[in-house]
BAVEXKE-685031 format. One line per field, with one value per atom (N, C-alpha, C): residue in three letters; x, y, z; residue number from 1. Coordinates in steps of 0.001 Angstrom, whole numbers, m for minus. Layout:
residues N
resn	(ala/...);
x	(X/...);
y	(Y/...);
z	(Z/...);
resi	(NUM/...);
END
This chain:
residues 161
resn	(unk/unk/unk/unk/unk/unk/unk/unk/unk/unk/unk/unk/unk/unk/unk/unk/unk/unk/unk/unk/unk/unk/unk/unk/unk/unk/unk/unk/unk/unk/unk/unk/unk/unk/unk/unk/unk/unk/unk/unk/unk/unk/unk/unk/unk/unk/unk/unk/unk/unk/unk/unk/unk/unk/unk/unk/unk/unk/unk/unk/unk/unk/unk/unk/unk/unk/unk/unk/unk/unk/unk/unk/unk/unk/unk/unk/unk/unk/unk/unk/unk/unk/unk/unk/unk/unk/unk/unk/unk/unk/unk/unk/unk/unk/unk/unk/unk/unk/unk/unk/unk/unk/unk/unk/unk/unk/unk/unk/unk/unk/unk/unk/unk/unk/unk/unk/unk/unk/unk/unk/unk/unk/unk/unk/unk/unk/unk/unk/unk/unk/unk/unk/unk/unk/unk/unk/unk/unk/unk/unk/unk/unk/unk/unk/unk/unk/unk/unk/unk/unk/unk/unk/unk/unk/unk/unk/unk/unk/unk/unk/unk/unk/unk/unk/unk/unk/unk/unk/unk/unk/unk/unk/unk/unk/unk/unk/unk/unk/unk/unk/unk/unk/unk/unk/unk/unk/unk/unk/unk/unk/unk/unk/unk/unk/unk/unk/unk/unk/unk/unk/unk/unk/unk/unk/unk/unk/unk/unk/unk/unk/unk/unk/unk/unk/unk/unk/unk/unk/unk/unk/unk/unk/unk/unk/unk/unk/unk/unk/unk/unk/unk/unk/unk/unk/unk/unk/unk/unk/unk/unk/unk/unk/unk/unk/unk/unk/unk/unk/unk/unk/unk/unk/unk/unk/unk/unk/unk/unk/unk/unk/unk/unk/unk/unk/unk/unk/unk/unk/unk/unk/unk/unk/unk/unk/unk/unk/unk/unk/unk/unk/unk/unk/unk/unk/unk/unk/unk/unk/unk/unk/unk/unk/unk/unk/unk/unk/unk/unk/unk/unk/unk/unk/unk/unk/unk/unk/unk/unk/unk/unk/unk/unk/unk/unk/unk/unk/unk/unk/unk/unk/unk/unk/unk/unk/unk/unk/unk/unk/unk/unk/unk/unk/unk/unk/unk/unk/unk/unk/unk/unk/unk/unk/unk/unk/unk/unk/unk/unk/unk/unk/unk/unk/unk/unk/unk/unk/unk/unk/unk/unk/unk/unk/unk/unk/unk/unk/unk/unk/unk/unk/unk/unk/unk/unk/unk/unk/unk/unk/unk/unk/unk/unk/unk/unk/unk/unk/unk/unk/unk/unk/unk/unk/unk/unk/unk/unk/unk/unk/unk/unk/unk/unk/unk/unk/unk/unk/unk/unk/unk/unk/unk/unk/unk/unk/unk/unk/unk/unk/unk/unk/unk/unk/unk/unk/unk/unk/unk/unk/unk/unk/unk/unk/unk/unk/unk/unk/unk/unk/unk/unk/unk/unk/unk/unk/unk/unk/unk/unk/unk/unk/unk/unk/unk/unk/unk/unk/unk/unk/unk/unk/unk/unk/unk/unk/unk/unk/unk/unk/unk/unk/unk/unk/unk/unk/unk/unk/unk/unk/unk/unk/unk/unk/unk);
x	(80780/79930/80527/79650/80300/79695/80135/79322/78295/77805/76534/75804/76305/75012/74566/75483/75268/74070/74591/73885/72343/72215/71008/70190/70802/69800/69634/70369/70022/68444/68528/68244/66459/66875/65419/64821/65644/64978/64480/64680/64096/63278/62941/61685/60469/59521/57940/57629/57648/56987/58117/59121/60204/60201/60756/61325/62277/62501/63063/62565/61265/61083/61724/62211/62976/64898/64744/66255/67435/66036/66698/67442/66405/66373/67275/67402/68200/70119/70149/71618/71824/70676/71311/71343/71001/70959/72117/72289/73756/74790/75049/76003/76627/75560/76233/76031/76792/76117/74982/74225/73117/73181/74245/74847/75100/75472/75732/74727/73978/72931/71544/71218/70170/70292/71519/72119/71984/72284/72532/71060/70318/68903/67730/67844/67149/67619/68662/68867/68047/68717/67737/66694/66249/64096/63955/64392/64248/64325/65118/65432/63695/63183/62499/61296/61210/59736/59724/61435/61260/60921/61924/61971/60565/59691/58467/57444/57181/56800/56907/58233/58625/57990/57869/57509/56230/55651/53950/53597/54693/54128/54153/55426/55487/54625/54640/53363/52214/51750/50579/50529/51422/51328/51284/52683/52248/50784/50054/48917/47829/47853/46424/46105/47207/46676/45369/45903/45092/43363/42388/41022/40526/40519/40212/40623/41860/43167/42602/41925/41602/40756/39806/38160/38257/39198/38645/40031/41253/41556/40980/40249/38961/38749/37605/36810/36650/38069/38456/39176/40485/41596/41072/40444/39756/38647/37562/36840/37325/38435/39274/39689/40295/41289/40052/38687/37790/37024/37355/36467/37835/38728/40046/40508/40101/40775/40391/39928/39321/40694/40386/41624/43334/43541/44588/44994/43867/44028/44384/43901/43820/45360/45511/46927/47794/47616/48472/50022/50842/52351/52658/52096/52412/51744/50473/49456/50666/50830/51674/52742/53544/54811/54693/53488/53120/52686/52299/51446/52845/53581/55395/55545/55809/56579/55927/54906/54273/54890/55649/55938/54825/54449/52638/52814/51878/52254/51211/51669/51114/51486/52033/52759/54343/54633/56279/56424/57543/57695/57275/56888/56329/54499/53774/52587/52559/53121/53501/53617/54260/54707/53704/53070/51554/50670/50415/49238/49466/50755/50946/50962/51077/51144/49470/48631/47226/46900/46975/46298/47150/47589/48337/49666/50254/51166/52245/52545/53529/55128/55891/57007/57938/58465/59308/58770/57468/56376/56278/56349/56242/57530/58329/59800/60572/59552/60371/59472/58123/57207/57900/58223/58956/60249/61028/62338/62105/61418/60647/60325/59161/58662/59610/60396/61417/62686/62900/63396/62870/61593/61196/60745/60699/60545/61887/63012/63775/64475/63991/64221/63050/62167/61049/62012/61961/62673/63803/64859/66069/65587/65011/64416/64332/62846/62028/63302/64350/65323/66032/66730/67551/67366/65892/65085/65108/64627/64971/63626/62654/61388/61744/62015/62326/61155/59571/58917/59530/59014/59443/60806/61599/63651/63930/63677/64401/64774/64590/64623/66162/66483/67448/68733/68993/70007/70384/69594/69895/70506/70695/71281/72720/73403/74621/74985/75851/76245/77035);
y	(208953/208255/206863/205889/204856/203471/202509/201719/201272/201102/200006/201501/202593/203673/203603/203754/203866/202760/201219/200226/200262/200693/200778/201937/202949/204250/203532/202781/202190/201381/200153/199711/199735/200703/201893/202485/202509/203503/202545/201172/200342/199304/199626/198758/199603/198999/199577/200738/200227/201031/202215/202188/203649/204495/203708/203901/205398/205891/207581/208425/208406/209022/208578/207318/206828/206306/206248/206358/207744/208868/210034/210544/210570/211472/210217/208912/208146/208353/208571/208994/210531/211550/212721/212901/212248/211739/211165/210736/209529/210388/211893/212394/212067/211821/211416/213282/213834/214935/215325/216289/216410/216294/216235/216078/214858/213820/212648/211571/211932/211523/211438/213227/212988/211989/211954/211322/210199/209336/207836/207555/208031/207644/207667/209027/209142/208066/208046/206737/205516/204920/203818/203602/204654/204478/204862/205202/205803/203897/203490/202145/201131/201490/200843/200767/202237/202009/201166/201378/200275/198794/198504/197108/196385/197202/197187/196985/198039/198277/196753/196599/195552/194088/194057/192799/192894/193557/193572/193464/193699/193506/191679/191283/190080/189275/188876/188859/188604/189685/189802/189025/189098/188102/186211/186150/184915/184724/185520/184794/184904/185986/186106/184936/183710/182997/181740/182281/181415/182134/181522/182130/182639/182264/183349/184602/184583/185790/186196/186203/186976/187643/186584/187443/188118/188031/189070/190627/189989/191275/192701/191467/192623/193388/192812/193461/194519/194035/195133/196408/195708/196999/197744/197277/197745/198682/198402/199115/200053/200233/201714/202236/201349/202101/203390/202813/203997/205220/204393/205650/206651/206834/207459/207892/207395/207969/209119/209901/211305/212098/211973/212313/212178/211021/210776/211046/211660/212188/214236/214569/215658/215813/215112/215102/214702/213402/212286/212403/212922/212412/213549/214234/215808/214953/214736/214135/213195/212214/210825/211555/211988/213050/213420/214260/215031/213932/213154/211992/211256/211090/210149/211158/212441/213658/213946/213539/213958/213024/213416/212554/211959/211584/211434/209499/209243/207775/207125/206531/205149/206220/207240/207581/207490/207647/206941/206372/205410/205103/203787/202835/202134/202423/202664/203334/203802/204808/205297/204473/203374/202160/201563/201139/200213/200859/202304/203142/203335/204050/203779/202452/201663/200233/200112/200064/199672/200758/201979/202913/202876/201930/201538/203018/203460/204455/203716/203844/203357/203332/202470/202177/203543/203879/205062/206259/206460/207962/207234/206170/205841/205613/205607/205514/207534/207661/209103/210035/209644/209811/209791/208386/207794/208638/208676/209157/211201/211459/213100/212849/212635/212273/211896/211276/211025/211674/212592/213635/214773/214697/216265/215784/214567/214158/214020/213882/213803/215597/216456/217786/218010/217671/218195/217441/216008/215821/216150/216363/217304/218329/219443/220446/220062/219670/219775/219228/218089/217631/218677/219196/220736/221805/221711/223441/223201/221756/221083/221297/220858/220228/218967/218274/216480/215849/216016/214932/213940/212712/211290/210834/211915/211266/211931/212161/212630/211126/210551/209449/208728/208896/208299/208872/209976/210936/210402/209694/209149/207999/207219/205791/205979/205499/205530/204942/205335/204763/203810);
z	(m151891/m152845/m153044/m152867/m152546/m154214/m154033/m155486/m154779/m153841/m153297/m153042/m153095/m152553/m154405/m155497/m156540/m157168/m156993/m157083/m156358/m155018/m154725/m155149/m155611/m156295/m157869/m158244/m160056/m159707/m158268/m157994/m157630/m156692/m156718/m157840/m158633/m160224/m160633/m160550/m161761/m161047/m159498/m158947/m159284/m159297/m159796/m159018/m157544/m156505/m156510/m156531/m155994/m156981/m158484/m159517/m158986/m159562/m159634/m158626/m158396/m156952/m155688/m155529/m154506/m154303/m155704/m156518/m155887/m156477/m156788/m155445/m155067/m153659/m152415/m152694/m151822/m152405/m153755/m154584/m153561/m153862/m152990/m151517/m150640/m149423/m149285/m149861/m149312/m149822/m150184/m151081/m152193/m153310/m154839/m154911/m155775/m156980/m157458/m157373/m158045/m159358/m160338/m161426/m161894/m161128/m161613/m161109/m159827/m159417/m160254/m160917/m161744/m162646/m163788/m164930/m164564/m163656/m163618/m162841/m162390/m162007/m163117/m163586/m165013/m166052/m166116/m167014/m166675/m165826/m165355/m164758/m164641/m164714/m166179/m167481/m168606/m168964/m169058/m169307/m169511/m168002/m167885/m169003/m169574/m170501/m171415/m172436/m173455/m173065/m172118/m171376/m171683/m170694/m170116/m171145/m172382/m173922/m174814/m174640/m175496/m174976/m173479/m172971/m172676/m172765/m173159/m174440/m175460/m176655/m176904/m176948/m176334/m175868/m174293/m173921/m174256/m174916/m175540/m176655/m177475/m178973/m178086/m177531/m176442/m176219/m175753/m174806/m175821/m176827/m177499/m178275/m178590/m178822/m178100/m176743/m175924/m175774/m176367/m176305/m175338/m173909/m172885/m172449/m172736/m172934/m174195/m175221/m176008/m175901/m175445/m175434/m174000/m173405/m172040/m172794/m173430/m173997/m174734/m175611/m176468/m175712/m174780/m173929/m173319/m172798/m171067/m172430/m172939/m173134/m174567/m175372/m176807/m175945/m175281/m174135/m173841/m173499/m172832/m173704/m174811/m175666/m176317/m176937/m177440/m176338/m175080/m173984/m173867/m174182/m173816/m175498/m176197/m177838/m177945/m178069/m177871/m176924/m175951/m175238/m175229/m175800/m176559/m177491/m178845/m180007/m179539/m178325/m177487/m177960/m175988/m175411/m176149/m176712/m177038/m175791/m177097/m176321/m175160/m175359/m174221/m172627/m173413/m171928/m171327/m172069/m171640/m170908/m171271/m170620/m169251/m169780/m168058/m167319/m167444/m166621/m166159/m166841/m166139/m165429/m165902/m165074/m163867/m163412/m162140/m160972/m160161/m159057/m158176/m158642/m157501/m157475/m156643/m157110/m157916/m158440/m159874/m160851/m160893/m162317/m162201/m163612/m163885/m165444/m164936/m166149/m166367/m165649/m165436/m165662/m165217/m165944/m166967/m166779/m168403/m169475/m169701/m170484/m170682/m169531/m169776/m170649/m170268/m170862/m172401/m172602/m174294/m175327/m174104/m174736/m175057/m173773/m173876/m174921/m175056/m175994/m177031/m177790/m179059/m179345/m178995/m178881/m179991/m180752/m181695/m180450/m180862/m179845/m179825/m180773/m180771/m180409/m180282/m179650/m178022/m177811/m176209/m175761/m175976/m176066/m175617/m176501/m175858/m174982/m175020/m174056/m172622/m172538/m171369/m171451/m171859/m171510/m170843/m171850/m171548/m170355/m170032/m168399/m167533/m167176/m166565/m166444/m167160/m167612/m166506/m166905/m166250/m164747/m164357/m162994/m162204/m162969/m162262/m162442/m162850/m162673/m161308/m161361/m160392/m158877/m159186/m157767/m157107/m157982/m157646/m157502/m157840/m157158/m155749/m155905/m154589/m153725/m153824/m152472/m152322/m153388/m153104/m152656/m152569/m152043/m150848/m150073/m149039/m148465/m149427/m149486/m149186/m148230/m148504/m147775/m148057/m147223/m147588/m146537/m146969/m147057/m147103/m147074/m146356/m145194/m144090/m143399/m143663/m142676/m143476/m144569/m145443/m145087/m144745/m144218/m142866/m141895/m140501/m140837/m141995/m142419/m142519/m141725/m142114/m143512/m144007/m145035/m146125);
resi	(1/1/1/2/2/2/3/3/3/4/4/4/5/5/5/6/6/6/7/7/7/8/8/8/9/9/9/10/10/10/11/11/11/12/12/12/13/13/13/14/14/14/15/15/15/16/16/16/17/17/17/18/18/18/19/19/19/20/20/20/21/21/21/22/22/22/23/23/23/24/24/24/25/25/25/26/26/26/27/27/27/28/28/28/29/29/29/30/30/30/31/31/31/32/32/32/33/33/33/34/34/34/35/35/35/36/36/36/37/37/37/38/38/38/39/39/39/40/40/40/41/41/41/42/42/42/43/43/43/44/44/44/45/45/45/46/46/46/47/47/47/48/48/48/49/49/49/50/50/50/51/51/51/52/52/52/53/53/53/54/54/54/55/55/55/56/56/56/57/57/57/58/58/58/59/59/59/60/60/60/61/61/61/62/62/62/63/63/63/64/64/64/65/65/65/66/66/66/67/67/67/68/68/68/69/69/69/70/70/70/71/71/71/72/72/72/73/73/73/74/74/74/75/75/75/76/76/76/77/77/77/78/78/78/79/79/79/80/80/80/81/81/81/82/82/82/83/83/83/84/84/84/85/85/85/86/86/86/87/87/87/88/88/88/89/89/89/90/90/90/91/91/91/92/92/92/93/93/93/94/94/94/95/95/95/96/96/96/97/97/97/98/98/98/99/99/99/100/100/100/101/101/101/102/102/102/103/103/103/104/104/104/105/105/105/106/106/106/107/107/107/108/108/108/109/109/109/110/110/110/111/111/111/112/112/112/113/113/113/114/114/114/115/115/115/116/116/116/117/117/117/118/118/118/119/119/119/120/120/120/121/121/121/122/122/122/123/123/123/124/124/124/125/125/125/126/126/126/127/127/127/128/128/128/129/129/129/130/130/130/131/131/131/132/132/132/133/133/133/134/134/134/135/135/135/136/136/136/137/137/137/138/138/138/139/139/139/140/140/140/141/141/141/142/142/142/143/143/143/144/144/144/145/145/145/146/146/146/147/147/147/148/148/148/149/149/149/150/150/150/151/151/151/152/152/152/153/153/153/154/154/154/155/155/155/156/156/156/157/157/157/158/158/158/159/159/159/160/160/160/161/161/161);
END
């Protein structure tokens, strides 16, 4: 286990496209621990929701002053926020959870972050939304690499290291 195999699995957790699905499974490939591998990958895709949360809130206060950025905000994300409130009042934080926790792609913690943000999720209920989901994704993907289900990372194991 080396620091640059470490650095590039942090690395992977906290790009959009890999996050933890590509993190995880590149830490146990290269021989980190399934133990210290989950821990330090889950961390830093967990990282990402607040990050992410906070700079859309941001953002958003930034730009809504500008009138076109407002009136197309209304529009589009107030628009969704009521075709989806029903369902959110459902699911709410369980839905959000399972929706990070699914290894599939465009979910994570990154989605995840956006969606509680756009459907007004108070920060500390999307905050642990995100950390839960990522949580239980990085149990699902240590699984599935350990059972030695590995579509897609077989090819990571031929990399020297």
């Amino acid at each position: 286990m080396s620091l640059q195999t470490l650095l590039v699995s942090v690395f992977l957790c906290l790009l959009p496209i890999s996050e933890l699905r590509g993190g995880l499974p590149y830490a146990l490939a290269k021989g980190v621990p399934p133990i210290p591998a989950f821990l330090l990958c889950t961390a830093a895709n967990t990282l990402v929701g607040p990050l992410l949360y906070l700079f859309l809130g941001s953002l958003h206060r930034l730009l809504d002053r500008w009138a076109p950025y407002h009136a197309l905000f209304e529009r589009l994300i107030e628009r969704s926020r009521q075709k989806v409130r029903g369902k959110i009042e459902k699911y709410g934080f369980w839905g959000l959870t399972i929706f990070i926790a699914l290894p599939l792609p465009f979910t994570g913690a990154y989605t995840g972050a956006l969606g509680a943000w756009v459907l007004g999720f108070r920060a500390r209920k999307a905050f642990l939304a995100v950390a839960c989901g990522v949580f239980l994704a990085g149990l699902i993907v240590t699984a599935v690499f350990l059972l030695g289900l590995k579509p897609l990372y077989f090819f990571i194991k031929s990399q020297p290291a």
